[in-house]
C-alpha positions as protocol buffer text, in pm:
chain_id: "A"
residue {
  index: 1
  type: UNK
  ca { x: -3473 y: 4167 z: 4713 }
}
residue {
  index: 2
  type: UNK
  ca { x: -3585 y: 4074 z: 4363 }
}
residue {
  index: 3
  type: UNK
  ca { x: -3568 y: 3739 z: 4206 }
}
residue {
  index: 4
  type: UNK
  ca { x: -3217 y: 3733 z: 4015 }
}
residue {
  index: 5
  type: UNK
  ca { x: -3269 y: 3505 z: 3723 }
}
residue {
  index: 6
  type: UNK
  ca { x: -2949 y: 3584 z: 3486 }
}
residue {
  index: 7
  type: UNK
  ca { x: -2558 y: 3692 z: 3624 }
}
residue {
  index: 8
  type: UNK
  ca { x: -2238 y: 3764 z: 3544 }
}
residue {
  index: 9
  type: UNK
  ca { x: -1933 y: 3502 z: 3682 }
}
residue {
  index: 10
  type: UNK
  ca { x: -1573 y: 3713 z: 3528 }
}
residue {
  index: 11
  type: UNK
  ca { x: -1245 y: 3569 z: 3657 }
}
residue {
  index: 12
  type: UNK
  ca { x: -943 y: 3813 z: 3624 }
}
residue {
  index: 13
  type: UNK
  ca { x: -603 y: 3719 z: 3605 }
}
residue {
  index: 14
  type: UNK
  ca { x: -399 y: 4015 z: 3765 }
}
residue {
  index: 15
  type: UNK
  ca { x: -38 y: 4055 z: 3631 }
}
residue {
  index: 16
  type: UNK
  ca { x: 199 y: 3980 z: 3961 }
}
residue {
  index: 17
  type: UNK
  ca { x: 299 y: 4346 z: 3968 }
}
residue {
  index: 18
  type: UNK
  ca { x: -39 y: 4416 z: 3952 }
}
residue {
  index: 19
  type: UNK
  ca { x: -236 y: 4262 z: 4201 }
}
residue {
  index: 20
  type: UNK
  ca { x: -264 y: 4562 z: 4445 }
}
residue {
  index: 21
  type: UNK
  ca { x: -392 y: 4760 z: 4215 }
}
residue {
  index: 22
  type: UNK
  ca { x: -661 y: 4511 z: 4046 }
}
residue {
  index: 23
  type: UNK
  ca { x: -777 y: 4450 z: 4446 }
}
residue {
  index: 24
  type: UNK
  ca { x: -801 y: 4834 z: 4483 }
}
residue {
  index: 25
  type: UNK
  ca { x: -1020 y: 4859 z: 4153 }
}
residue {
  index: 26
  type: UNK
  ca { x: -1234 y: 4607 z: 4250 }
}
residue {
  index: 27
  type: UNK
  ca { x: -1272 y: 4718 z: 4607 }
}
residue {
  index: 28
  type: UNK
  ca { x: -1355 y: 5061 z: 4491 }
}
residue {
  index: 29
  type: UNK
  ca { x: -1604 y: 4971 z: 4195 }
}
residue {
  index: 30
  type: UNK
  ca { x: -1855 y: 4906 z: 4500 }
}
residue {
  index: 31
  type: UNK
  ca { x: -1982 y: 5221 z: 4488 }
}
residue {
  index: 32
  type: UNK
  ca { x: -2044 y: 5217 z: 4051 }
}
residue {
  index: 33
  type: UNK
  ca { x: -2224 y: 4886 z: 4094 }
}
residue {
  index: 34
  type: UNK
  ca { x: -2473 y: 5037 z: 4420 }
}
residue {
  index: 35
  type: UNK
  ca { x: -2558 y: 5293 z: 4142 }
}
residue {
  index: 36
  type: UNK
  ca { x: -2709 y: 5065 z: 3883 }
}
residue {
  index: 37
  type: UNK
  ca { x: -2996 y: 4999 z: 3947 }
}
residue {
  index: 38
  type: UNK
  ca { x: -3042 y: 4682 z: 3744 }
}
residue {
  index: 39
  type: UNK
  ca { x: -2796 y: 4518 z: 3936 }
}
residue {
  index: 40
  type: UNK
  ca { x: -2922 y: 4302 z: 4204 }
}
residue {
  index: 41
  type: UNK
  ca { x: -2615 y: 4177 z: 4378 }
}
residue {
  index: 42
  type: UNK
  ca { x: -2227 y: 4236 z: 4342 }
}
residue {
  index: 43
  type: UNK
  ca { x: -1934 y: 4043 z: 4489 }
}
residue {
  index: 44
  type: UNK
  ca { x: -1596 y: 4136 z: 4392 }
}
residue {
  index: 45
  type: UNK
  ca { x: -1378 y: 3862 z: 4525 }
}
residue {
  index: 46
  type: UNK
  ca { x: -1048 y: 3686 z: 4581 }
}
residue {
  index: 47
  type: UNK
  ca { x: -978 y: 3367 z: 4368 }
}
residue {
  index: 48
  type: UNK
  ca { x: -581 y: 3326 z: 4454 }
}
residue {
  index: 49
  type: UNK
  ca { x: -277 y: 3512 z: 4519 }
}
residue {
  index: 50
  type: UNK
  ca { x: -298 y: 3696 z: 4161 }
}
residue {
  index: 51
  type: UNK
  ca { x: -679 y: 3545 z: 4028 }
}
residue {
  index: 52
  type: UNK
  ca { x: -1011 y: 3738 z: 4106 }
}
residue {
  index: 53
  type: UNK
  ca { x: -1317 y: 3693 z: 4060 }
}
residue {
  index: 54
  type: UNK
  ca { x: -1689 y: 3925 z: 4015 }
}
residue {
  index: 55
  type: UNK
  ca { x: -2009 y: 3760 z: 4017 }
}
residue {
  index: 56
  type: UNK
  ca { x: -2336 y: 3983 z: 4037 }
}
residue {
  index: 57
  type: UNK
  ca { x: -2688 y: 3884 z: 3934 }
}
residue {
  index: 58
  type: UNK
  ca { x: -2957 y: 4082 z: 3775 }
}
residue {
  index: 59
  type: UNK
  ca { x: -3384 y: 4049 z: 3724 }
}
residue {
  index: 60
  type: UNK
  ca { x: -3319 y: 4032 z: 3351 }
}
residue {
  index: 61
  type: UNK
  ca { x: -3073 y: 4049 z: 3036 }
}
residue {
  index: 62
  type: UNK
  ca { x: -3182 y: 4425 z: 3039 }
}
residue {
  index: 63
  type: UNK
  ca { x: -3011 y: 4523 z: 3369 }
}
residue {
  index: 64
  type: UNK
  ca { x: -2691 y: 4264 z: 3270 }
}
residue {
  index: 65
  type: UNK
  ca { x: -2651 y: 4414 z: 2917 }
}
residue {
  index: 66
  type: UNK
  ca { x: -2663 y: 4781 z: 3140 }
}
residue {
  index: 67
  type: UNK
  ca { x: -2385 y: 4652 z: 3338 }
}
residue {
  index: 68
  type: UNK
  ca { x: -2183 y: 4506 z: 3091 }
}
residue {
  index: 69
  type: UNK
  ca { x: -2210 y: 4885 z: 2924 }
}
residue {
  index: 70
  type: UNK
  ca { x: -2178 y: 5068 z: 3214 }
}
residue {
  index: 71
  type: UNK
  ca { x: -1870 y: 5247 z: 3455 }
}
residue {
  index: 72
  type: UNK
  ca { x: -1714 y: 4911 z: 3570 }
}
residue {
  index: 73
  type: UNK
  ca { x: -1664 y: 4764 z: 3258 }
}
residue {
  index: 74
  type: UNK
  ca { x: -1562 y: 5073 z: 3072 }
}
residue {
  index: 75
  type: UNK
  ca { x: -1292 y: 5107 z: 3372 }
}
residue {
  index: 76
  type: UNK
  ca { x: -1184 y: 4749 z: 3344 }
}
residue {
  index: 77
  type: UNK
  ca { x: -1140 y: 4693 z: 2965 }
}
residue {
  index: 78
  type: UNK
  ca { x: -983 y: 5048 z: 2936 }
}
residue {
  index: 79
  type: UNK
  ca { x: -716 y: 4891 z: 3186 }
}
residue {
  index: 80
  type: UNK
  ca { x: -665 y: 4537 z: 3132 }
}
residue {
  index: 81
  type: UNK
  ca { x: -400 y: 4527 z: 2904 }
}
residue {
  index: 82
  type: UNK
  ca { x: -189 y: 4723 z: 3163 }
}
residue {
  index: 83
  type: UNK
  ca { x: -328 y: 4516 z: 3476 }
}
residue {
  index: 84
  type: UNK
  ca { x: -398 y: 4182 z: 3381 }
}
residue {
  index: 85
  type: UNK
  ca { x: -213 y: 3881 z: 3228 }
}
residue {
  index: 86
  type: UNK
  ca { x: -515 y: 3792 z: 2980 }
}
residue {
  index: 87
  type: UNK
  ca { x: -851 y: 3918 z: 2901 }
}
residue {
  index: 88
  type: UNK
  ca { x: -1127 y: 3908 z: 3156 }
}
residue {
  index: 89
  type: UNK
  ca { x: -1307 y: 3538 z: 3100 }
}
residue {
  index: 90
  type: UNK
  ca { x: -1623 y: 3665 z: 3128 }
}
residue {
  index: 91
  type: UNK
  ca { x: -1952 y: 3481 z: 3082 }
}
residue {
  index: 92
  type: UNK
  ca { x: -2286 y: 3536 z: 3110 }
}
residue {
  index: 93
  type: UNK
  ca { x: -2491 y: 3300 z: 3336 }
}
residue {
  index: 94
  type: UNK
  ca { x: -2837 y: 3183 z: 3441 }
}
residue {
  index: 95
  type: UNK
  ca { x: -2952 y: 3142 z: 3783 }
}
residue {
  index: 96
  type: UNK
  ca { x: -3121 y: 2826 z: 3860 }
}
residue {
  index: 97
  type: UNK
  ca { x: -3165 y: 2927 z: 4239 }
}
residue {
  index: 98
  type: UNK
  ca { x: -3021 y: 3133 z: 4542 }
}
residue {
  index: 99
  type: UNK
  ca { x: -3061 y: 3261 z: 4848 }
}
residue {
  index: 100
  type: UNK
  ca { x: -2921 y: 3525 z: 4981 }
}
């Protein structure tokens, strides 16, 4: 694998009614984020009974600013008023080291 130097950390705040389907979307996304290819690692995960989480990692701003464009973000901001109590916090990170 490719040094990651930059990432991605969003936490996601389902609505209570909601939570099966935000844990569907992000188990399904999988397969959009194994077609970009400037993304170097994905991790859809579970925060709390309604709070999730995405962290991925990329070689440079290039392939982040790609993702942050692509399928999974179109998907999620076209739903998140409908899914989720608040916005997605999402911020954009540097890696200072990993292994993986």
């Amino acid at each position: 694998m490719s040094q990651s130097n930059v990432g991605i950390l969003a936490t996601l705040k389902a609505k209570h009614e909601k939570v099966q389907e935000v844990e569907a979307f992000l188990k399904g996304a999988i397969t959009l984020a194994e077609e970009e290819s400037g993304t170097c690692t994905w991790f859809a995960l579970k925060l709390g009974p309604s709070t999730f989480g995405i962290f991925d990692t990329f070689q440079n701003d290039e392939g982040r600013q790609q993702h942050l464009n692509g399928k999974i973000a179109v998907a999620l901001m076209a739903n998140a008023e409908e899914l989720m109590l608040e916005a997605p916090d999402i911020k954009q990170i540097e890696i200072l080291a990993a292994k993986i």
